[in-house]
MARDO-757960 format. One line per 4 residues: number of its first residue (from 1); for each residue x, y, z of C-alpha. Coordinates in nm, 2 decimals. Each point is the difference from the previous one (the first is absolute). Layout:
<nodes>
NUM = X,Y,Z ~ ...
</nodes>
This chain:
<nodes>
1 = 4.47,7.59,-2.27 ~ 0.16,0.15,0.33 ~ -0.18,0.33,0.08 ~ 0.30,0.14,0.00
5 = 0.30,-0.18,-0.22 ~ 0.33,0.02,0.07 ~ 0.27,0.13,-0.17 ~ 0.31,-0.20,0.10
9 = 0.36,0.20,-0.06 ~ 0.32,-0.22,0.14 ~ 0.35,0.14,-0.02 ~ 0.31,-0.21,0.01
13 = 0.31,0.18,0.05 ~ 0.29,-0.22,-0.02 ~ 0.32,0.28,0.05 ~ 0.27,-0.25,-0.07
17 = 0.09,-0.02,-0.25 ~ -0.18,0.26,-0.22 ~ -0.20,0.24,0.24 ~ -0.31,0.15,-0.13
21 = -0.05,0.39,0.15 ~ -0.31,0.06,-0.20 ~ -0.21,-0.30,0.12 ~ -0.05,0.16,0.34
25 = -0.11,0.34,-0.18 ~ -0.22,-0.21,-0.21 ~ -0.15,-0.14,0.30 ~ -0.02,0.30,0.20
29 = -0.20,0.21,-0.34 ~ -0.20,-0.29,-0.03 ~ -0.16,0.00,0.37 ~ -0.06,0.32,-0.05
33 = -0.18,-0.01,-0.40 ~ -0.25,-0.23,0.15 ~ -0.09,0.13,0.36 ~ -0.21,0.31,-0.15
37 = -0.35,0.02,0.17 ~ -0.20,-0.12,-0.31 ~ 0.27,-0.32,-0.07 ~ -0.04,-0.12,0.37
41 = -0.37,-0.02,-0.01 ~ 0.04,-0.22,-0.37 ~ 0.34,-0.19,0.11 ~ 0.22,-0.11,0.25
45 = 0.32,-0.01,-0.03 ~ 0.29,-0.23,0.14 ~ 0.38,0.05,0.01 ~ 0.27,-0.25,0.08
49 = 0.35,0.05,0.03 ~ 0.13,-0.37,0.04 ~ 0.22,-0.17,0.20 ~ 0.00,-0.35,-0.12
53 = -0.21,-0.24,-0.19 ~ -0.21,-0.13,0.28 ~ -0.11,0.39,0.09 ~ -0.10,0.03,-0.38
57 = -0.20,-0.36,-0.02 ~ -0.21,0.10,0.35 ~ -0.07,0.33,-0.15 ~ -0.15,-0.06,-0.30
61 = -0.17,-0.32,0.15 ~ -0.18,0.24,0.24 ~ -0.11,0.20,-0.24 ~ -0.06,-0.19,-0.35
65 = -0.38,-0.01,0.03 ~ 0.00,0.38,-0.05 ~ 0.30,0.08,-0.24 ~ -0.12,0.21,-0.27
69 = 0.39,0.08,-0.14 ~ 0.32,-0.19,0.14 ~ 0.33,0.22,-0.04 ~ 0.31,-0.11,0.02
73 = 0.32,0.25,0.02 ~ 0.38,-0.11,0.01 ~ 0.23,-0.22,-0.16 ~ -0.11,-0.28,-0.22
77 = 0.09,-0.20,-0.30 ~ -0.16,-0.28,-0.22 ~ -0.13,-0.21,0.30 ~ 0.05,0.16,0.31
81 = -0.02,0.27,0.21 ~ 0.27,0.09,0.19 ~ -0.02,0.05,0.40 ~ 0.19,0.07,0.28
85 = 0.01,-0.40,0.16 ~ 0.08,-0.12,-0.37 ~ -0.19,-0.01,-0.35 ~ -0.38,-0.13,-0.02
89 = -0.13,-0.18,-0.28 ~ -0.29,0.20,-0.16 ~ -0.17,-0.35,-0.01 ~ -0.09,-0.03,0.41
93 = -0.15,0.40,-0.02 ~ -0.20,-0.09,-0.28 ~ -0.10,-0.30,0.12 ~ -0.17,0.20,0.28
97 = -0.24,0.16,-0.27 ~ -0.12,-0.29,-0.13 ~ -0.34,-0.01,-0.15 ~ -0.11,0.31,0.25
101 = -0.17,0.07,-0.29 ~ -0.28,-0.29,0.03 ~ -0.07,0.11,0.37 ~ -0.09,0.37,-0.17
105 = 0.30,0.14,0.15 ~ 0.11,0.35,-0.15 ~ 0.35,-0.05,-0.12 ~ 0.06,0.18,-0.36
109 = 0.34,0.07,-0.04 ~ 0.35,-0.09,0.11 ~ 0.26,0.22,0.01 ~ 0.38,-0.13,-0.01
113 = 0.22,0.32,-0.04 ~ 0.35,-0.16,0.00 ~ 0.26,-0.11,-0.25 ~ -0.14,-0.27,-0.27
117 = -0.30,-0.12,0.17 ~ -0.19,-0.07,-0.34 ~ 0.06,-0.38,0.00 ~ -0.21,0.00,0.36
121 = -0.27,0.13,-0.22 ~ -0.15,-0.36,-0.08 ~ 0.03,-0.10,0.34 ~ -0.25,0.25,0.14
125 = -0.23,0.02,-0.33 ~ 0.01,-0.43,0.14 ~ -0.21,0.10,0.36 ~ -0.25,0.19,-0.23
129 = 0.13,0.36,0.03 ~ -0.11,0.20,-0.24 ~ 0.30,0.29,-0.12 ~ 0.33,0.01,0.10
133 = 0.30,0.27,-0.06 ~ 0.31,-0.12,0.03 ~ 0.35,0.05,-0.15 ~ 0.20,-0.15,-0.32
137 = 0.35,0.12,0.08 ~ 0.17,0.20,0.29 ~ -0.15,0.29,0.17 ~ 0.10,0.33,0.15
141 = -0.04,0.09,0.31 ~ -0.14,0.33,-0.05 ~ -0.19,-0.07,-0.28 ~ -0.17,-0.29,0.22
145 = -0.12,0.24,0.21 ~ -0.14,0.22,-0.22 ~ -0.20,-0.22,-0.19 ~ -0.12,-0.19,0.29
149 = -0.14,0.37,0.09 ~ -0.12,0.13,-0.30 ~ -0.20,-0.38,-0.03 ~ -0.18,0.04,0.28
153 = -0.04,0.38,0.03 ~ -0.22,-0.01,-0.32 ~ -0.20,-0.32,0.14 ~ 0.00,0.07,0.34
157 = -0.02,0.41,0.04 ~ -0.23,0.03,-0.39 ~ -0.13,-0.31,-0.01 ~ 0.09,-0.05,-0.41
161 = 0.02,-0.31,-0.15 ~ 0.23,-0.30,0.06 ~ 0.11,0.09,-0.34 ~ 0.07,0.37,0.07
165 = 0.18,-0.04,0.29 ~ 0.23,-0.25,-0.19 ~ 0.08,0.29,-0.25 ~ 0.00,0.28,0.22
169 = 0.23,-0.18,0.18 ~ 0.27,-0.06,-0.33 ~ -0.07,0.34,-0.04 ~ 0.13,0.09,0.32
173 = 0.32,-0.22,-0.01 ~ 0.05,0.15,-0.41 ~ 0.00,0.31,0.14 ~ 0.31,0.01,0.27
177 = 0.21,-0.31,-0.22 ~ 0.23,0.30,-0.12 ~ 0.07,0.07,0.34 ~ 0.07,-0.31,0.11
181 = 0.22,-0.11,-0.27 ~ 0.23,0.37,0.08 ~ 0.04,-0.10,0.36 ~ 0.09,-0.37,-0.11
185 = -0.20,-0.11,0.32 ~ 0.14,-0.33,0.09 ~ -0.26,-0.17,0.22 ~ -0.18,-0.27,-0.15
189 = -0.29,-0.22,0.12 ~ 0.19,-0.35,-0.07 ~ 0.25,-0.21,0.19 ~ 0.32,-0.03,-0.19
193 = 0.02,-0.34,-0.10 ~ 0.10,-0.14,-0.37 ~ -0.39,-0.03,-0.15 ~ -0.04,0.39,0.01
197 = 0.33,0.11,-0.12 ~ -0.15,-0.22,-0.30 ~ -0.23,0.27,-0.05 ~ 0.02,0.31,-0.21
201 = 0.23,0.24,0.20 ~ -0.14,0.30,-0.18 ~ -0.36,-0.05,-0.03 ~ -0.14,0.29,-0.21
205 = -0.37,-0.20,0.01 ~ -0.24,0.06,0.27 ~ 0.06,-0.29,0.23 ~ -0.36,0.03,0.15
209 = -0.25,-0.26,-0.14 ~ -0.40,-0.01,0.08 ~ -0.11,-0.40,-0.09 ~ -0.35,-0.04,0.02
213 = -0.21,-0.34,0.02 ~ -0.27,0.21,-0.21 ~ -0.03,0.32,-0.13 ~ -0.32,0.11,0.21
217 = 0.23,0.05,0.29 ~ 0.20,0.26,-0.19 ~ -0.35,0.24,0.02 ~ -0.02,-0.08,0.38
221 = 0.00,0.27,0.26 ~ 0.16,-0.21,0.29 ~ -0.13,0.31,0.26 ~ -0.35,-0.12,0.11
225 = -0.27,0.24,-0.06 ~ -0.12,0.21,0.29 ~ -0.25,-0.12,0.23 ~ -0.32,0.19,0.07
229 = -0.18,-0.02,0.33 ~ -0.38,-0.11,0.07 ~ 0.03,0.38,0.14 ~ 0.14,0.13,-0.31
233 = -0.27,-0.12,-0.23 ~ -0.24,0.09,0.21 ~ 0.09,0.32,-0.03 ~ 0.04,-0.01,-0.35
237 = -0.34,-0.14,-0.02 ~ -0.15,0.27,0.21 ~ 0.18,0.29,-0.20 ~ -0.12,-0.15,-0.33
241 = -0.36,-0.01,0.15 ~ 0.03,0.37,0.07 ~ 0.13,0.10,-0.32 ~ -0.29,-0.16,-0.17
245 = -0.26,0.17,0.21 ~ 0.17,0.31,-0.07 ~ 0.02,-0.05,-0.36 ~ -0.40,-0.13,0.02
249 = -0.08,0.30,0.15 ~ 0.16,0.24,-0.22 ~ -0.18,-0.17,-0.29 ~ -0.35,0.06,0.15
253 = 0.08,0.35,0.04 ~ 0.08,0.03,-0.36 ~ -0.30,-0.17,-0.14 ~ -0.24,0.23,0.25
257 = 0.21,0.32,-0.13 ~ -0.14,-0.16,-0.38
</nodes>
């Protein structure tokens, strides 16, 4: 595994013809959730705003070796993503994660935070992946962002469980859906095109799925565990060396008192 592994966050704001303001805030809060102190020693993290579908395939190709979580922010819908040059086939990003996980590579989880993503599920659990979260019906922009947030602040920032993060994060979107439905946001994070206006236009279910390959995953931390320096045990080792002699010593000096 990569000494540190990456977390990979791409953006892809298409603005005609359904802008998406919150994608840049989600962006934005996200580089700064995971540059604390303690996260940058663990993790590294990646951002991409894209430009085009040749941008997205170098990116990830530099960095696949070392991909703990790939995210993927911006419009989508059953088979595609959408970006600025034109819509990209799920299949060719996949395909750059294939079997990764026979050369010990750290990938976990995918992330595909856009409309109606759930039928790319299969195509990613295919390269040997091991969860993904994506969508069944159309998302809103806002509450987009702050599940992508509240996901990764609990894995990320408290190091919780795969799991907990999950519902933390439905938690988090359960919370401000009121809201939303007052202001009668109307940014969505799908293309308009005839196979989403199929879908439920007033989707009371929480469109957010977790699909796991097995269970185990679901008790993951996906935040490595600190590493301790030669120096630090050392010193560790030294302190618990005094300690005992201290201890020994006091001993004596009871059983002489006796």
């Amino acid at each position: 595994m990569a000494e540190r592994p990456i977390i990979l966050t791409v953006f892809s704001d298409v603005e005609d013809p359904n802008p998406l303001p919150r994608l840049v805030e989600e962006r934005d809060e996200m580089i700064d959730l995971l540059k604390t102190p303690d996260q940058q020693k663990r993790i590294e993290h990646k951002y991409l705003s894209v430009k085009d579908g040749v941008q997205l395939m170098d990116y990830i190709r530099t960095y696949r070796e070392e991909i703990l979580l790939f995210h993927y922010g911006g419009h989508a819908d059953n088979d595609e993503i959408l970006l600025p040059d034109g819509r990209s086939l799920i299949k060719g990003i996949a395909a750059m994660f294939e079997n990764l996980h026979l050369r010990n590579a750290p990938l976990k989880l995918v992330f595909l935070n856009g409309c109606a993503t759930w039928e790319q599920v299969d195509v990613f659990f295919n390269t040997g992946v091991e969860a993904v979260i994506a969508t069944r019906a159309k998302v809103n922009d806002t509450a987009a962002k702050e599940f992508a947030l509240s996901l990764y602040k609990t894995l990320f920032a408290e190091g919780k469980t795969l799991e907990q993060a999950f519902n933390d994060a439905v938690a988090a979107v359960q919370r401000i859906s009121d809201e939303i439905r007052l202001e009668k946001e109307p940014f969505s994070r799908g293309p308009k095109n005839k196979r989403l206006k199929k879908m439920m236009e007033d989707q009371e279910e929480m469109p957010w799925f977790l699909f796991t390959r097995k269970e185990e995953i679901l008790k993951s931390t996906l935040l490595p565990k600190k590493r301790v320096s030669a120096l630090s045990l050392a010193g560790e080792s030294i302190q618990n060396r005094i300690e005992e002699s201290i201890k020994a010593k006091k001993e004596k000096i009871e059983a002489l008192k006796q």
